[in-house]
C-alpha positions as CSV (number, residue, x, y, z in Angstrom):
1,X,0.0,0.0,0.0
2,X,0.9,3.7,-0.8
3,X,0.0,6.8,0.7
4,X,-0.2,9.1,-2.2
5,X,-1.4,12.2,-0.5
6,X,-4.2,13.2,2.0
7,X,-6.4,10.0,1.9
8,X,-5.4,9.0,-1.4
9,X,-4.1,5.6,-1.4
10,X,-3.1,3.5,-3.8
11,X,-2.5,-0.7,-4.3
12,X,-1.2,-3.1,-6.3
13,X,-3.4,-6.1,-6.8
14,X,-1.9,-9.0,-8.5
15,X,-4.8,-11.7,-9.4
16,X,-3.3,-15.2,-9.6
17,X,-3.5,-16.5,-13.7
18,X,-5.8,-19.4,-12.3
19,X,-8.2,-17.3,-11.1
20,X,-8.3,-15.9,-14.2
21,X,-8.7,-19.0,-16.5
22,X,-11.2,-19.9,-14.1
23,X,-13.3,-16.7,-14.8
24,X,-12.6,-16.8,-18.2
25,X,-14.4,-20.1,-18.3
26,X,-17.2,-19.3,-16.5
27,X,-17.9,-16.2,-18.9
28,X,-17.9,-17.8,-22.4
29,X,-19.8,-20.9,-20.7
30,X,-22.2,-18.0,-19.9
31,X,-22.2,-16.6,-23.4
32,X,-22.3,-19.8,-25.1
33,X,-25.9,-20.5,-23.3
34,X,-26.8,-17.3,-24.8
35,X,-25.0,-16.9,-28.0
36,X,-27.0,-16.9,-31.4
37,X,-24.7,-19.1,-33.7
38,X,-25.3,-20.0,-37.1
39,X,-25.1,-23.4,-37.6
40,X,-25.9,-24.2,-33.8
41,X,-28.3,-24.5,-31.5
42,X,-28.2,-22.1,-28.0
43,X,-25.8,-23.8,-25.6
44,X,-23.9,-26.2,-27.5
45,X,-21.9,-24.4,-30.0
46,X,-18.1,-25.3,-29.7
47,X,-16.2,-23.1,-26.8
48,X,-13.4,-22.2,-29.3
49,X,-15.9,-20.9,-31.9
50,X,-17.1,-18.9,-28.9
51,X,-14.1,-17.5,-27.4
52,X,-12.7,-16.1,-31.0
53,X,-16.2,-14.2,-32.0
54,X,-16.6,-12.7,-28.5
55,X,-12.9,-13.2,-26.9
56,X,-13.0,-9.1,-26.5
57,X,-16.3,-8.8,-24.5
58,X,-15.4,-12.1,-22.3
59,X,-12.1,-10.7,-21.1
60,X,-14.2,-7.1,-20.5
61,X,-16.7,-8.7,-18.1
62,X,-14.2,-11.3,-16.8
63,X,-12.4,-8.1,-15.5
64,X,-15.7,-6.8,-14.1
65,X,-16.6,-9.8,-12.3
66,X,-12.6,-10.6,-10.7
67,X,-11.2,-6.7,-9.6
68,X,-13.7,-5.7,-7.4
69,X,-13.1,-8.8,-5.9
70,X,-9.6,-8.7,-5.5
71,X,-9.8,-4.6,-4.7
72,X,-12.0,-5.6,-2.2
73,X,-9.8,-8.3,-0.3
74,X,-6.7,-6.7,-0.5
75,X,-8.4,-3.4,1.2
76,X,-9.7,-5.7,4.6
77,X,-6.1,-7.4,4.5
78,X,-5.1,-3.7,4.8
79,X,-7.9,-2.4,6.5
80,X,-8.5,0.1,4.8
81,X,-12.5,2.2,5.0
82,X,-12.3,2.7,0.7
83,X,-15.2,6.4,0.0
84,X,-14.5,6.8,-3.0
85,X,-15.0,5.1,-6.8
86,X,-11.5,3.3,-6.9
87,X,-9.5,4.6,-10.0
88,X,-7.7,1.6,-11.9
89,X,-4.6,2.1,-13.6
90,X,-1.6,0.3,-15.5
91,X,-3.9,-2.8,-16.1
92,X,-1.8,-5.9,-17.6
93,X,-4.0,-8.4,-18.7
94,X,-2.8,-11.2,-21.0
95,X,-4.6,-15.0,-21.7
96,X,-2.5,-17.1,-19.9
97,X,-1.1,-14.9,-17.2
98,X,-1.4,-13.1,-14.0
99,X,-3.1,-9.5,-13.7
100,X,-1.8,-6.6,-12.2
101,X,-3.1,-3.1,-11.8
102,X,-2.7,-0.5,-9.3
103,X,-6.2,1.1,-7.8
104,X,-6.2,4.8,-6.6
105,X,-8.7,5.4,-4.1
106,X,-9.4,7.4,-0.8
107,X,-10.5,6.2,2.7
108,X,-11.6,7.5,5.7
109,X,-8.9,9.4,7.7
110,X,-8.1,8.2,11.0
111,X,-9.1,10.7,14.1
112,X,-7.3,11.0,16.9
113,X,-9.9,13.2,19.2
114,X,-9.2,15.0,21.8
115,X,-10.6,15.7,25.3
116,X,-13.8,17.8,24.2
117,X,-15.2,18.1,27.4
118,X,-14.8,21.4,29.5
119,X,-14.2,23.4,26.6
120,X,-14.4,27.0,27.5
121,X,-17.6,29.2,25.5
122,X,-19.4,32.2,25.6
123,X,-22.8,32.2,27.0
124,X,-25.1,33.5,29.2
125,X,-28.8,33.2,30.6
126,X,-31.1,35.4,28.1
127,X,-32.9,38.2,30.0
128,X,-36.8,39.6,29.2
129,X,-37.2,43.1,30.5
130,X,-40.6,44.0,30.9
131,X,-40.2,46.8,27.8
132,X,-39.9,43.0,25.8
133,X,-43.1,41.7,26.8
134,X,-45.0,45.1,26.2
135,X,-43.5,45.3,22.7
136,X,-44.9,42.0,21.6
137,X,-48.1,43.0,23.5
138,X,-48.2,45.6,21.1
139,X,-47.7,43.8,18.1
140,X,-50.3,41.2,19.3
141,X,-52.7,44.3,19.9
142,X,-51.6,45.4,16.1
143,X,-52.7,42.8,14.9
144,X,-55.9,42.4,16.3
145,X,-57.3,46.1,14.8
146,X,-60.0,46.2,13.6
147,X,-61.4,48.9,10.6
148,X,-64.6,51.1,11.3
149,X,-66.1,52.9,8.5
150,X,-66.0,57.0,9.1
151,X,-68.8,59.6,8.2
152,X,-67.8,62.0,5.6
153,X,-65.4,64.5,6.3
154,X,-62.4,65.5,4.7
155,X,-59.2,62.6,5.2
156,X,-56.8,63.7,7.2
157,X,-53.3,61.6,8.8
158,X,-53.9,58.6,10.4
159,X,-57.0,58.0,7.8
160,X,-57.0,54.6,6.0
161,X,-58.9,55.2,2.5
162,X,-60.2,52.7,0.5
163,X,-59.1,54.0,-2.8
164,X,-59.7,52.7,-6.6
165,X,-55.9,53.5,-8.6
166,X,-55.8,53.9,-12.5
167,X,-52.6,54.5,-14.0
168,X,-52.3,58.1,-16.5
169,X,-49.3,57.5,-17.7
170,X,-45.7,56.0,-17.4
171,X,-46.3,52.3,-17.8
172,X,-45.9,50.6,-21.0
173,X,-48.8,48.6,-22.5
174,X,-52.3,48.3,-20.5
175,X,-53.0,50.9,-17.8
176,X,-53.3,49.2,-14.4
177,X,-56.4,49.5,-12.4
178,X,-56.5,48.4,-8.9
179,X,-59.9,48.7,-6.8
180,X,-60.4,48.7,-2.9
181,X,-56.5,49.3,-2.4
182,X,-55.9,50.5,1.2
183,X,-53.6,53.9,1.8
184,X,-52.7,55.3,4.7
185,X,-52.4,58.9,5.4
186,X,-49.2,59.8,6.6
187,X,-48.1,55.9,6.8
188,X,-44.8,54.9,7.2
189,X,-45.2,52.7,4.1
190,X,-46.9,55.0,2.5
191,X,-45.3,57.2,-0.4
192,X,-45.7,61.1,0.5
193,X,-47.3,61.8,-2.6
194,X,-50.1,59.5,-2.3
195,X,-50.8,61.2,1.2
196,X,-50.4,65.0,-0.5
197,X,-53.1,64.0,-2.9
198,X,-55.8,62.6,-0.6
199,X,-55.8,65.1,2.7
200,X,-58.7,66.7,2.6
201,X,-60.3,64.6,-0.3
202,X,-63.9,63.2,0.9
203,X,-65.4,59.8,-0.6
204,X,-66.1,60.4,-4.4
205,X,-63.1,62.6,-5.2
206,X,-60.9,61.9,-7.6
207,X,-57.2,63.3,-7.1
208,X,-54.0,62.7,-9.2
209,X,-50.7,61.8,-7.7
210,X,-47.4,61.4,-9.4
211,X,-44.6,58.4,-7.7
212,X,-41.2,57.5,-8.7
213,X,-40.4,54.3,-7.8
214,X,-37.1,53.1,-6.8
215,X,-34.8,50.7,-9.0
216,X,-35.3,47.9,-6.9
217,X,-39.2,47.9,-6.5
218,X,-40.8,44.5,-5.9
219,X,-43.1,45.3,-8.8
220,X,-40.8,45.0,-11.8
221,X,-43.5,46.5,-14.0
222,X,-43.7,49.8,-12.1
223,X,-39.4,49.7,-10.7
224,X,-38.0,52.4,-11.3
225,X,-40.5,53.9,-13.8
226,X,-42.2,57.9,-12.8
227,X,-46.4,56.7,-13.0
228,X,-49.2,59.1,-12.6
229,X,-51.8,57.6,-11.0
230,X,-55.7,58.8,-10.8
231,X,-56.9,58.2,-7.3
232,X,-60.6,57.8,-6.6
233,X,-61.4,58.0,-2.3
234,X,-64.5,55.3,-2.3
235,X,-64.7,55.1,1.6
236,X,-62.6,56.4,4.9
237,X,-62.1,53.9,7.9
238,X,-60.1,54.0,11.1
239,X,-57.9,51.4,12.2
240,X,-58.9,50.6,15.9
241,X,-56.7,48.9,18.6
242,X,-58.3,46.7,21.0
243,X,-57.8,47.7,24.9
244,X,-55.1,45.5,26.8
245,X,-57.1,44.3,29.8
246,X,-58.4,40.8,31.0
247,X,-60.6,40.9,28.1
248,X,-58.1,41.1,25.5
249,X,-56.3,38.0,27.1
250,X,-59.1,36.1,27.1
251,X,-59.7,36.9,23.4
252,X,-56.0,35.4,23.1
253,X,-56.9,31.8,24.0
254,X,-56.7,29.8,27.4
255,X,-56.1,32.8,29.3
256,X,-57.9,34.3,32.5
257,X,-56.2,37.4,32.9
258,X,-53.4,40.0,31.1
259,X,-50.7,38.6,33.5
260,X,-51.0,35.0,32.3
261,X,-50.4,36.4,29.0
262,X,-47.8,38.4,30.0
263,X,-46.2,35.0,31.4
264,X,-46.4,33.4,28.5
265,X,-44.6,36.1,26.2
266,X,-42.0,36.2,29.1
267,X,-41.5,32.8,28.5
268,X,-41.9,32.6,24.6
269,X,-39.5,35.1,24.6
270,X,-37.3,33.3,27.2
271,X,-37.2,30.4,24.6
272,X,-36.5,32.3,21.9
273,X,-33.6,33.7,23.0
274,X,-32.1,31.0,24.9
275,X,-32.3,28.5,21.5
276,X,-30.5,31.7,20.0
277,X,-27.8,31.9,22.3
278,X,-27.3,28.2,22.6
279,X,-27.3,27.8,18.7
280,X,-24.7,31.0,18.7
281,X,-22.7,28.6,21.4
282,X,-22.5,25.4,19.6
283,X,-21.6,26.9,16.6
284,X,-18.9,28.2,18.4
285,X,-17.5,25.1,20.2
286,X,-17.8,23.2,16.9
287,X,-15.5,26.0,15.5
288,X,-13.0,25.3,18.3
289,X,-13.1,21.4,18.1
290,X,-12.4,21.9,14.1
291,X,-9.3,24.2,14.9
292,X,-8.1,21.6,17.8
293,X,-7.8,18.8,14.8
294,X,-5.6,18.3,12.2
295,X,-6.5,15.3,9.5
296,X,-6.6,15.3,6.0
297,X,-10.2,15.3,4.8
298,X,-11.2,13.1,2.1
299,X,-11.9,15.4,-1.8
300,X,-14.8,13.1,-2.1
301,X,-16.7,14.7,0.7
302,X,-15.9,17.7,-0.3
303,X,-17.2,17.3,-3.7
304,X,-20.8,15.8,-2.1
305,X,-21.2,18.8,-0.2
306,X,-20.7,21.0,-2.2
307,X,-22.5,19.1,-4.8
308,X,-25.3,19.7,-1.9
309,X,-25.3,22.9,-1.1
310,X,-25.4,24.0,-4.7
311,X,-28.8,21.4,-5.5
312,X,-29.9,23.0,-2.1
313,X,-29.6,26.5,-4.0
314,X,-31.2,25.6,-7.4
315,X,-34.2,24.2,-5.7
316,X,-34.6,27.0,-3.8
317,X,-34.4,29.4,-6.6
318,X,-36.4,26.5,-8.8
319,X,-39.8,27.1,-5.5
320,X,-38.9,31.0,-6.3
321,X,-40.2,30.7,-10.2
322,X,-36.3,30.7,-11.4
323,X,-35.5,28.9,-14.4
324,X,-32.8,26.6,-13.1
325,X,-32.3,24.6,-16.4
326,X,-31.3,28.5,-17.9
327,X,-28.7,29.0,-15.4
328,X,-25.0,27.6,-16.3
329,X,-23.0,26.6,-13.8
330,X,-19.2,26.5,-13.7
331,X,-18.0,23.9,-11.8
332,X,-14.2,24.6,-11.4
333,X,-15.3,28.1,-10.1
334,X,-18.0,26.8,-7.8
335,X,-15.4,24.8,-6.4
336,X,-13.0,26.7,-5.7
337,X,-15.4,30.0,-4.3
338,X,-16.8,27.1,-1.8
339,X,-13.9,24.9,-0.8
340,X,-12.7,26.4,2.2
341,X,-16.1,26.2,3.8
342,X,-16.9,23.0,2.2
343,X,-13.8,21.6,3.7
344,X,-14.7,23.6,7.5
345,X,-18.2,21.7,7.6
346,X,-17.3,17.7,6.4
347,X,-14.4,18.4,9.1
348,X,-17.1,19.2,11.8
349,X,-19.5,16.7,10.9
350,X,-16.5,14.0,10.7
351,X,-15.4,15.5,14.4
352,X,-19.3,15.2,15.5
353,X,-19.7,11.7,14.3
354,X,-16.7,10.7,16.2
355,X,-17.7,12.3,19.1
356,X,-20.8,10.6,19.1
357,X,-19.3,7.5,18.4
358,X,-17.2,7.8,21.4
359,X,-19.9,8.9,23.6
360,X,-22.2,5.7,22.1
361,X,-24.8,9.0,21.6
362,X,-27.5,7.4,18.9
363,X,-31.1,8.0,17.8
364,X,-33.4,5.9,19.1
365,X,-36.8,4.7,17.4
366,X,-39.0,6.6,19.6
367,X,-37.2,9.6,18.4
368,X,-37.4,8.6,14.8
369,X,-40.9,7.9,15.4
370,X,-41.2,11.7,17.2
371,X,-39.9,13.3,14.1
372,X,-41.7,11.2,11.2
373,X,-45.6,11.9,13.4
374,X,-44.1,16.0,13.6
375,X,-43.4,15.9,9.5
376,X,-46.4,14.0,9.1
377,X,-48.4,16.6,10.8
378,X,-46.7,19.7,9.1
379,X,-47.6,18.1,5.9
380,X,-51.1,16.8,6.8
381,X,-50.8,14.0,5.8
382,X,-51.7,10.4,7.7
383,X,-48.3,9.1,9.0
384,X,-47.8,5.6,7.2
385,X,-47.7,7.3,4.1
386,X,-45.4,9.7,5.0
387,X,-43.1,7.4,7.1
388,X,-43.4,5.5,3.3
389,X,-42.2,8.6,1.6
390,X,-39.7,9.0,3.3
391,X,-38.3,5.7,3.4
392,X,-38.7,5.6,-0.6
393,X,-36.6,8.1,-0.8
394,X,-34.0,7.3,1.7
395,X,-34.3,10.6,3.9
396,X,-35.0,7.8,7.6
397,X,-31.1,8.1,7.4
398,X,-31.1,12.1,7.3
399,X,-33.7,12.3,10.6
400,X,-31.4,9.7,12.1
401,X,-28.2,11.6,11.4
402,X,-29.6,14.9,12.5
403,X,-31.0,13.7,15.7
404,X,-27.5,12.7,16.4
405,X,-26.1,15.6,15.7
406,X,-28.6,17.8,17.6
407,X,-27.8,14.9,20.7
408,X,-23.9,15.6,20.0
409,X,-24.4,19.7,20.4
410,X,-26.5,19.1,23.1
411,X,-23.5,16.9,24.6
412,X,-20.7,19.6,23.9
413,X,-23.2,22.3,25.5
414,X,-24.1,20.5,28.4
415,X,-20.2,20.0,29.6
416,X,-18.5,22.7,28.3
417,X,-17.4,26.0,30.5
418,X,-20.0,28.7,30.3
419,X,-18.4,31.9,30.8
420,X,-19.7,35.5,30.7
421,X,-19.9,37.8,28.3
422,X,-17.1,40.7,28.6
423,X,-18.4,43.7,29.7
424,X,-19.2,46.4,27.1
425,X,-17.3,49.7,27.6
């Protein structure tokens, strides 16, 4: 065996010349049961006659059947973990004789791991001031208003007008026309110009209002075009917040009273924060196990996951409406721009699954179980068939792995050193 760099290895087989008469003579018996000769019925045409109209394809698959074979038992006499497609070069192969090749291939690296436990990390208990819980209050609150038509009178800020929109000019092709659109006076999302041009209207006017939009509008059709609009006021409405009292929690749900709500945010909030700061944690102790290790890690890993994350890209831009099968891709450049965190995360997930290993952490059914009924319900769908699904298409291994992992982090997280924050100054 030679190490040729990193985890590429290579071998020289040698397969004895018996073996290979022997497999030689089990192929053309093979092909002669098959073979449509003139002259002869299926099976029983001579061997010779055989061997010198198919000699070329009986050596091919003779080859087929005897180097895996041979690839394989030399690599257990080595013990070596092959990952990757073996590449077989200098082949000598003559009727008669003994054949050699060499087989490039990579394995697995060994890990030597160190002591993770009591690593030293950054973390502290998350806080909720009271000024937390009354912000989400308020946005709960917002967005429970309610509209309530107005009387005639002339709009003024704070109004909401039901307005009808007709383009004048400054689109290409049909005009747009929009009905019931909401505008707020004075809003924060509202452009300033819309505002100018319906203070002081009352229902049935009909104002005009001039907006440039920016470049980057989400509207391609009206980005950064200059549109006159016509603007007819159908009806005026005020939004209206409910009060925050007992009431209001009781709207909410289960609740008897505004501090039980209040409890809840704190500790919705509480949760959020905490799985924030934990997250923020792990990632950092898996950053300071990958810098604590030195091994070579194997190209072929690399290649998956980047392979990976790039299919994880096109099918995210495929669900936006993007034409993936438009888009060309480079792969020597998509390489290279993502090696150097391709490399960063199959070195952490090696270092995870050795940890786990180690620490004989594993998934167990009821957890697989947990996580097929959760997708089963996000998906609405009756859980055999989606535990069938799943298994069709061989993602039981990915909820495995990731529950795992998440038991690994949990692992690091739970013995590792929390230490303060430093002090801003």
């Amino acid at each position: 065996m030679a190490l040729i760099e990193g985890c590429k290895h290579s071998l020289d087989i040698h397969i004895p010349a018996d073996a290979v008469s022997a497999e030689i003579e089990k192929v053309v018996e093979k092909v002669r049961a098959k073979a449509h000769i003139q002259g002869f019925r299926p099976g029983k045409a001579p061997a010779s006659i055989i061997r010198s109209k198919f000699m070329s394809d009986i050596r091919q698959e003779a080859l087929e059947n005897l180097v895996p074979v041979y690839l394989e038992k030399e690599c257990e006499k080595e013990n070596l973990r092959v990952i990757s497609r073996p590449n077989v070069k200098n082949l000598h192969f003559h009727e008669g004789e003994a054949v050699h090749f060499k087989a490039e291939f990579e394995v697995a690296p060994e890990i030597e791991l160190k002591d993770v436990r009591g690593l030293r990390v950054t973390y502290a208990e998350p806080a909720v001031a009271d000024s937390d819980i009354d912000e989400r209050l308020s946005a709960i609150q917002e967005s429970r208003a309610q509209f309530v038509n107005v009387d005639p009178r002339p709009a003024q800020d704070g109004d909401h007008c039901l307005v009808t929109l007709e383009s004048v000019s400054g689109i290409e092709g049909e005009p747009m026309k929009q009905e019931d659109i909401n505008i707020e006076i004075g809003g924060k999302d509202t452009f300033p110009e819309f505002s100018a041009a319906l203070r002081e209207a009352v229902p049935g006017d009909v104002r005009e209002a001039e907006i440039t939009y920016p470049a980057d509008y989400a509207a391609e059709r009206l980005a950064g075009k200059t549109v006159k609009f016509r603007i007819t006021l159908n009806q005026l409405r005020l939004r209206e917040l409910p009060e925050i009292n007992d009431d209001f929690a009781k709207d909410l749900g289960d609740f008897q009273s505004l501090d039980e709500v209040r409890e809840e945010i704190r500790k919705s909030i509480f949760r959020e924060r905490e799985h924030s700061a934990q997250t923020q944690a792990k990632n950092d102790l898996v950053d300071r196990i990958v810098e604590m290790h030195e091994f070579p890690v194997p190209e072929t890993y690399i290649d998956n996951q980047i392979e990976n994350t790039v299919e994880t890209q096109l099918r995210s831009m495929q669900a936006q409406g993007v034409d993936v099968s438009k888009i060309k891709l480079d792969w020597a450049k998509l390489r290279e721009a993502q090696l150097e965190r391709a490399t960063k995360d199959v070195k952490a997930s090696m270092l995870l699954g050795k940890i786990a290993t180690t620490e004989n952490l594993h998934a167990t059914q009821e957890e697989v179980d947990a996580e097929v009924q959760r997708i089963a319900r996000q998906q609405r769908e009756p859980v055999a068939a989606t535990r069938m699904k799943l298994e069709k298409e061989g993602r039981i291994n990915n909820i495995v792995n990731r529950i795992i992992t998440e038991k690994t982090l949990n692992f690091l997280f739970e013995q590792a050193v929390k230490e303060a924050p430093a002090a801003a100054e």
